[in-house]
N, C-alpha and C positions, 0 to 999 in steps of 0.2 A: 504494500500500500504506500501511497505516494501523500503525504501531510502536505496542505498547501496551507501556509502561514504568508504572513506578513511582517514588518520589520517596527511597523507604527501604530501604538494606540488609537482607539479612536478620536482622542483628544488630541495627540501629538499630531493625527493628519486633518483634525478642523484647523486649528493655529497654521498649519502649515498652505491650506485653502486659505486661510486670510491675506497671505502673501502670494501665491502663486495661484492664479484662475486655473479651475480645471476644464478641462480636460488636462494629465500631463502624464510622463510615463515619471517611474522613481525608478531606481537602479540602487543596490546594495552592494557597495565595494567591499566592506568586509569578507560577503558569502561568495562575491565573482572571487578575488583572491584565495581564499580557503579552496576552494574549488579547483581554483587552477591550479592548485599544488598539488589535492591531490590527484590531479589527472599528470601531472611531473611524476610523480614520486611512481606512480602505477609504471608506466612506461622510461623509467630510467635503469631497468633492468637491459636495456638493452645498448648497445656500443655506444650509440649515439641516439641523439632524436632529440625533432625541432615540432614544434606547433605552431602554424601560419595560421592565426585567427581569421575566421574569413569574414573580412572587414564587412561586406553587404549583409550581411548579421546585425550586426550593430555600430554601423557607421559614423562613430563621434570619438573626436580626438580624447576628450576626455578617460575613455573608456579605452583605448588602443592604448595609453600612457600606462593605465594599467596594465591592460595586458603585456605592453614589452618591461615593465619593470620585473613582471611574473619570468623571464625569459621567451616570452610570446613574439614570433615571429607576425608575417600579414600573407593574406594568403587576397588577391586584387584583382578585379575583372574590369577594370578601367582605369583610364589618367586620374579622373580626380580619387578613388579609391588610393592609388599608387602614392599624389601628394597628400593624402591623409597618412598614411602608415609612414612617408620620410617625414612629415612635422611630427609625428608623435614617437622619431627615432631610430625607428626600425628601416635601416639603412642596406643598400648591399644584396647580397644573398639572404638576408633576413627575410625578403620581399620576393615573395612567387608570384609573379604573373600569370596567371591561367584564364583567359581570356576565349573567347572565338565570334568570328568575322569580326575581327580587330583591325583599326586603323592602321598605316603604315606610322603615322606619327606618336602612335601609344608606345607599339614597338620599339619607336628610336627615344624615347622617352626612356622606358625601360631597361633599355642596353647601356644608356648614355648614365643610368642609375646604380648598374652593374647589378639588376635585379636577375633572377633566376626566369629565364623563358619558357612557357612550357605551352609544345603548339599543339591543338587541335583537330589537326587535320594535313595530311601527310603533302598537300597542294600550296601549304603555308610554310614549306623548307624554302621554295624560289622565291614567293612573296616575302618572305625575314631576311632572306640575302640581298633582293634586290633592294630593301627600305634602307639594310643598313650599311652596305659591299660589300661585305661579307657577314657568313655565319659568327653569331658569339662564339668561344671557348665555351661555355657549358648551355644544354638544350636538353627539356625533356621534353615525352611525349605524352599525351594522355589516351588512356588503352580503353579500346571500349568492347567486350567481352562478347558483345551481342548474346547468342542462346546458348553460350558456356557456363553464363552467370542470372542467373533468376534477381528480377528488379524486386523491388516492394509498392504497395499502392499508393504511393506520393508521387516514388520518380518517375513510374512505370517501366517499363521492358528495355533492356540496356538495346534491344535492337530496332527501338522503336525512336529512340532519341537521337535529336543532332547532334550528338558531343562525339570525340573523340575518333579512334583508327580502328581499324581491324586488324586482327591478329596478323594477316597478313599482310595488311599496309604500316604496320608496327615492324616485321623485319626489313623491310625495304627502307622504310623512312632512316633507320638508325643508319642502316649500309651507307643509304646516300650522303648521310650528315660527316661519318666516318672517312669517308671517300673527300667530302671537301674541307677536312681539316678540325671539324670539331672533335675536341679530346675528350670532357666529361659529359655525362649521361645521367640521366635522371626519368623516372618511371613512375606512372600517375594512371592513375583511376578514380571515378567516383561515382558509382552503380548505387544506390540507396540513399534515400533519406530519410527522416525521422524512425530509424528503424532503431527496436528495442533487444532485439536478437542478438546476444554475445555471440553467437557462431556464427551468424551472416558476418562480423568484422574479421573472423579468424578463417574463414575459407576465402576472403577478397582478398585477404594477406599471402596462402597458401597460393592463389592464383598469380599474386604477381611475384613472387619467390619463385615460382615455377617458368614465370615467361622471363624472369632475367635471370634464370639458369640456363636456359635456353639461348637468350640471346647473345651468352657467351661464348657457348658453344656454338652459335650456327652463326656467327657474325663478329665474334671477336670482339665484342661492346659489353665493359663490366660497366655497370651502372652503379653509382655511389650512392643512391637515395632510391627508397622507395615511398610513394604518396600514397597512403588509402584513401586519399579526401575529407570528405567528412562524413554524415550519414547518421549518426549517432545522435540517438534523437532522445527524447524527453516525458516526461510520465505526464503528458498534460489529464490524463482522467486520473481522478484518485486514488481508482483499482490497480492502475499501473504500477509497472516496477523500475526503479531506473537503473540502467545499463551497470553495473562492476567493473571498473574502470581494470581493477584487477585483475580481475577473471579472466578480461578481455586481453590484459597483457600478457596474463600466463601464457595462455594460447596460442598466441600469434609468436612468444620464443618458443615455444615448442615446435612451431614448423618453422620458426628460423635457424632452430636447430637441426633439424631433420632435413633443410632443403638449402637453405643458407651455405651451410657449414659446409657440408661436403663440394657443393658448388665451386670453393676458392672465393666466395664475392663478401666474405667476413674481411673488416665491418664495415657493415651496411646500414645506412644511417636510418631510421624510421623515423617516417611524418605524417600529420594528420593536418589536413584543414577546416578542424570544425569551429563551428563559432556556436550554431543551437546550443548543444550542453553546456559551450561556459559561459554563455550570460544568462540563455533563455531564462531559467528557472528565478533569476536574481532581477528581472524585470517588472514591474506592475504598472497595467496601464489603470488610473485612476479617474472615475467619470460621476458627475452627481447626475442623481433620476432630477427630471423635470414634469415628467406630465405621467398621466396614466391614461390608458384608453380600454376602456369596454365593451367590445363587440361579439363576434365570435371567437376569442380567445383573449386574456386576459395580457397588458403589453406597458410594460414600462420605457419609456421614452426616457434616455439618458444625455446629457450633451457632446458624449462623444459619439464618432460614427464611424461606420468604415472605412473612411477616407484617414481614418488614424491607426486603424487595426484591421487591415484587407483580409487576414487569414480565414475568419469564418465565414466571411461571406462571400469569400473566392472559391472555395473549396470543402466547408460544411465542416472546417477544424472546429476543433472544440478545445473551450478556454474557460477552465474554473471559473466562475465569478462566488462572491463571498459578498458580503454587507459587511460595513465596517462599524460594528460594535456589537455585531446582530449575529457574530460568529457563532454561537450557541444556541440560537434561537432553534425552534422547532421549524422544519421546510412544509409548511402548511399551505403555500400558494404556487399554482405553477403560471411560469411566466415564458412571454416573450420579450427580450430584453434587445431593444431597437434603438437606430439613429437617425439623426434628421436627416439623412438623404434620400434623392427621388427614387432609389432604387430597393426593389422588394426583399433583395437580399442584405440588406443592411441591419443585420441581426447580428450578437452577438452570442443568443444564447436562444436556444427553440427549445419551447414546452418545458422547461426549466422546471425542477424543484427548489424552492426559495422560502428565506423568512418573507414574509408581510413586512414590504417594503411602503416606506414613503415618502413621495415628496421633500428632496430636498437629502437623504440620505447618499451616502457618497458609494457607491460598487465598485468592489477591487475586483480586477481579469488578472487572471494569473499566467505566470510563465509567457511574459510578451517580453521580456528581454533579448528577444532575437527574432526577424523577419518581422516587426512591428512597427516601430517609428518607421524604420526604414523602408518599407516599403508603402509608406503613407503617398498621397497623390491631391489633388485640390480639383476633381471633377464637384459642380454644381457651386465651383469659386469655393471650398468650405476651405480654411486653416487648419494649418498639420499643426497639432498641440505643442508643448515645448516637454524639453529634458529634465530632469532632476537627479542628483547623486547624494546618494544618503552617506556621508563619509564614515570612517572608522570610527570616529569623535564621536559620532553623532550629528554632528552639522552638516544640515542641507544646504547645498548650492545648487545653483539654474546652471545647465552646460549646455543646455540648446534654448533660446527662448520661443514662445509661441509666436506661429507667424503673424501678421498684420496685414491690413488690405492695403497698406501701401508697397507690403513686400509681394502681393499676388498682382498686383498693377504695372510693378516696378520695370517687366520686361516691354509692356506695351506702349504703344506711339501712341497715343490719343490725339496730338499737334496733328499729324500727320491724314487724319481723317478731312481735314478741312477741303471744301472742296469736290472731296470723293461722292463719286455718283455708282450706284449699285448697276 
């Protein structure tokens, strides 16, 4: 079972609504750091190993500063993601670029960064040579399994998705790289998401242990890193269990022992890019009820909306919600828990069991510390909420503020209308 708490009384989050309008998310730097240790201390059994946060998780330098103080690399699928993870330090091969249909300019951005390349798609050796004149010194690939490897219901079927090579365009690609001069190598996947399965991470492991045994043998390419990506995902329902950071390590040395070792390719550095497990759970988006509606099902109106939290209503996720004082109440009302936009799906929570809620009462969503601010968006003009970091101290600071209509204005010509005939 998965306990979903909170970090603030419910007096400590009214005073804290005195100051900051809600809608906003709060973030728990104590619990992201404890966390991140112990996801260290799990996987330092092994020679090496780096964790590239992946920055589109939770996009705020704030939060990245943490992460690389943790030893947290950035794991980047754009320019500006790239100059978020150099301001917040993470310099170098610290910074994996895994990208695709990527600009030629991102690339020379990333090269010119001495970040880690890692291509797509085996069409993207000539395109990377021609942007930069030649190949980097180190490039990896990202292997895409198709019907070797079973997806889960988030990502879907690894041979149904645009990512990555084919086993067979994964030995060509390195020959070719090999052939024009590039010396190190690096080997990447990432088939599943929010998957709770300690064995699905220990057979993705097995799998690419096996294909860079291989492609030393059939290509003369030792690769010095292996990527499982991310994937590793989160108890967002209560019943759930969350992942054994442990367990999952034993595992994956076990067949680095068994496939690794006898290989010659020891040591072999182990990575991960997740970002879900280590903020998600240490996120809350915070929203007060505003209205109530009684029709054919019973609907609290909150002021935030999906335009601050797309997951449930993209894809029918589900996200704890709690009442903040009301955690012990009896769940005597079921609700649909809604937002102001035009759209039917703008729910955060369908047919709910809940206390009797009222007007003006604040509801915490739980485990939005990853894919939540960030994938906020401003259709029907609404404002992305702001940030909050609940420090070690205790003390709260604002790292992102709530937008303004003159920041949704800010791109457009309005001068420019004058004149204009439709």
């Amino acid at each position: 079972m998965s306990e979903k708490t909170f970090p603030l009384s419910k007096s400590q989050l009214e005073r804290l609504t005195e100051t900051y309008e809600t809608p906003f998310y709060l973030y728990d730097e104590k619990a992201i750091r404890e966390n991140m240790r112990r996801f260290t201390r799990a996987f330092s059994i092994f020679p090496a190993f780096k964790e590239y946060f992946a920055v589109k998780a939770c996009p705020n330098p704030y939060i990245l500063k943490i992460l690389k103080s943790e030893g947290c690399g950035a794991d980047c699928s754009s320019l500006p993601e790239l100059i978020l993870a150099e301001n917040a330090g993470m310099l170098g091969e610290e910074v994996m670029f895994t990208s695709n249909e990527t600009p030629a300019k991102e690339y020379v951005y990333a090269n010119l960064k001495g970040n880690i390349i890692n291509l797509d798609d085996i069409t993207h050796i000539d395109f990377l040579e021609n942007a930069l004149g030649a190949l980097p010194e180190l490039i990896s690939f990202r292997y895409n399994p198709g019907p070797l490897k079973a997806g889960n219901a988030l990502i879907g079927k690894p041979e149904e998705a645009k990512y990555g090579l084919t086993r067979e365009q994964i030995f060509e690609a390195y020959k070719i790289c090999r052939e024009r001069g590039v010396r190190r190598f690096g080997l990447h996947t990432m088939v599943a998401s929010n998957e709770l399965n300690p064995e699905y991470f220990v057979e993705t492991a097995q799998l690419l242990f096996t294909l860079a045994a291989e492609l030393k043998e059939k290509v003369g390419v030792s690769v010095e890193f292996v990527n499982l990506g991310g994937g590793i995902g989160i108890p967002y329902r209560p019943e759930q269990v969350a992942v054994d950071y442990d367990l999952v390590a034993r595992g994956i040395k076990a067949a680095y022992d068994t496939i690794v070792l006898p290989a010659g390719l020891d040591p072999l550095k182990l990575c991960w890019e997740c970002g879900r497990p280590i903020t998600g759970p240490y996120g809350w988006l915070v929203t007060r009820a505003l209205h109530q509606k009684h029709i054919y099902r019973e609907y609290i109106g909150v002021d935030a909306s999906m335009a601050d939290l797309m997951r449930p209503g993209m894809y029918g996720a589900y996200h704890e919600v709690t009442v903040s004082g009301k955690e012990e109440a009896p769940k005597t009302e079921t609700y649909d828990v809604v937002g102001s936009l035009c759209e039917n799906c703008d729910k955060f929570a369908v047919q709910r069991q809940l206390p009797k809620i009222d007007n003006g009462d604040l509801l915490i969503i739980h485990d939005a510390g990853a894919h939540g601010r960030a994938m906020g968006f401003n259709y029907n003009a609404k404002l992305r909420c702001g940030e909050l970091l609940l420090r070690e101290d205790g003390s709260v600071v604002q790292i992102r503020r709530k937008e303004t209509v003159e920041d949704y204005f800010a791109t457009l010509d309005f001068g420019g209308l004058a004149g204009f005939k439709a």
